[in-house]
C-alpha positions in Angstrom: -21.6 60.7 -4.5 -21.8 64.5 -6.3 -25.2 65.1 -7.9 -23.3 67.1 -10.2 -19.5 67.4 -11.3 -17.8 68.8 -9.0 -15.4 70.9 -10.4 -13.6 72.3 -7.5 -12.3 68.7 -6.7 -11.1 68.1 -10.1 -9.3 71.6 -10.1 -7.7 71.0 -6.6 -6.3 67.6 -7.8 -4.9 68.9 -11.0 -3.4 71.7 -9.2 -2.0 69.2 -6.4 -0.3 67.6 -9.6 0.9 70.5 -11.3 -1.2 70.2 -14.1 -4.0 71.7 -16.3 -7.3 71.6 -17.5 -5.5 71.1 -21.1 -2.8 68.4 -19.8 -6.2 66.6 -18.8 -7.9 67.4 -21.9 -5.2 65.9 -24.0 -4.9 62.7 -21.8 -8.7 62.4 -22.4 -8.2 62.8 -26.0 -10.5 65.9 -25.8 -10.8 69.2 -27.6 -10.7 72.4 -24.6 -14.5 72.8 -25.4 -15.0 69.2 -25.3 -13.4 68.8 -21.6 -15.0 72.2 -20.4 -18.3 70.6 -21.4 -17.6 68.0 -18.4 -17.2 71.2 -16.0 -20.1 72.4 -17.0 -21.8 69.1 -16.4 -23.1 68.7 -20.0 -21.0 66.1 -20.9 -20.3 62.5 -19.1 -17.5 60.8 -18.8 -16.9 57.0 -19.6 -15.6 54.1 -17.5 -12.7 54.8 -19.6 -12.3 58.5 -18.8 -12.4 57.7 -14.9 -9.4 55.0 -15.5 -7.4 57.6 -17.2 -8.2 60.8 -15.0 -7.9 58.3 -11.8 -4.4 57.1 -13.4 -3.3 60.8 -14.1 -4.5 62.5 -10.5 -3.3 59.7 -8.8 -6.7 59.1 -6.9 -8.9 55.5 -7.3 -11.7 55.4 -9.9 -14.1 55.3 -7.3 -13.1 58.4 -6.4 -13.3 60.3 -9.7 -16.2 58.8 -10.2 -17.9 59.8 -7.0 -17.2 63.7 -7.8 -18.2 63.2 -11.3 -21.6 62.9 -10.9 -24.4 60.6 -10.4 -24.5 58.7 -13.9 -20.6 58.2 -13.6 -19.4 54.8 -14.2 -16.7 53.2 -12.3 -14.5 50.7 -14.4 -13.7 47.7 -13.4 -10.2 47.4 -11.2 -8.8 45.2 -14.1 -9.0 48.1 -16.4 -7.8 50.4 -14.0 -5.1 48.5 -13.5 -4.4 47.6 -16.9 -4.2 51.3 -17.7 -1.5 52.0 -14.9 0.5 49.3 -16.7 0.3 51.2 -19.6 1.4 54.4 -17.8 3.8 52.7 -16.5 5.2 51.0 -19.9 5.2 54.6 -21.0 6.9 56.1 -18.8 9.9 53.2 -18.8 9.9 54.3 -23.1 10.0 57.5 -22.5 13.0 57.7 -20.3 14.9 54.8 -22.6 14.3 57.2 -25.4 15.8 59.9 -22.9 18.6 58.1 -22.5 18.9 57.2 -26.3 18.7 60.5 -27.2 21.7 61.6 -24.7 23.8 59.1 -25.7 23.2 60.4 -29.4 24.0 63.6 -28.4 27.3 61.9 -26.7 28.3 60.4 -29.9 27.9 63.1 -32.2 30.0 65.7 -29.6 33.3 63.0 -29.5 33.0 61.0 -32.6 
């Protein structure tokens, strides 16, 4: 376990993702300040902030939580998993309203 945030683990995973400091601040619910505050080790993150980041790098909570620092909590797997449902849920809605929209756009063009 990190004694502190490590910040180089949480960058390399983002990056691996294609995504941001911002994209994670966002999923967090966070202000930019607010998330750089967790680089910077001044601010912890909640059982709930290791589902979500864990969900979003694709990682286990154990393993956020283990680079997150000593105090880090790790949730428990059922609301892990209950939050990759959601994702999941989400991302079914998302590409229905995709699909929504394109038929819509279909529509409008021949009718």
């Amino acid at each position: 376990m990190a004694l502190f945030f490590d910040a180089e683990w949480f960058d390399a995973r983002l990056a691996a993702g294609y995504l941001t400091r911002a994209d994670l601040a966002r999923a967090l619910g966070l202000s930019d300040p607010e998330l750089a505050e967790i680089w910077k080790d001044q601010r912890e993150l909640s059982a709930r902030d290791v589902a979500t980041i864990a969900v979003l790098l694709g990682v286990a909570p154990e393993d956020v939580a283990k680079h997150a620092g000593v105090s880090t909590p790790v949730p428990r797997a059922s609301d892990a998993n209950a939050l990759a449902d959601i994702v999941k849920r989400l991302e079914r809605v998302e590409q229905m309203l995709s699909e929504l929209k394109s038929q819509l756009s279909d529509l409008r063009r021949n009718g």
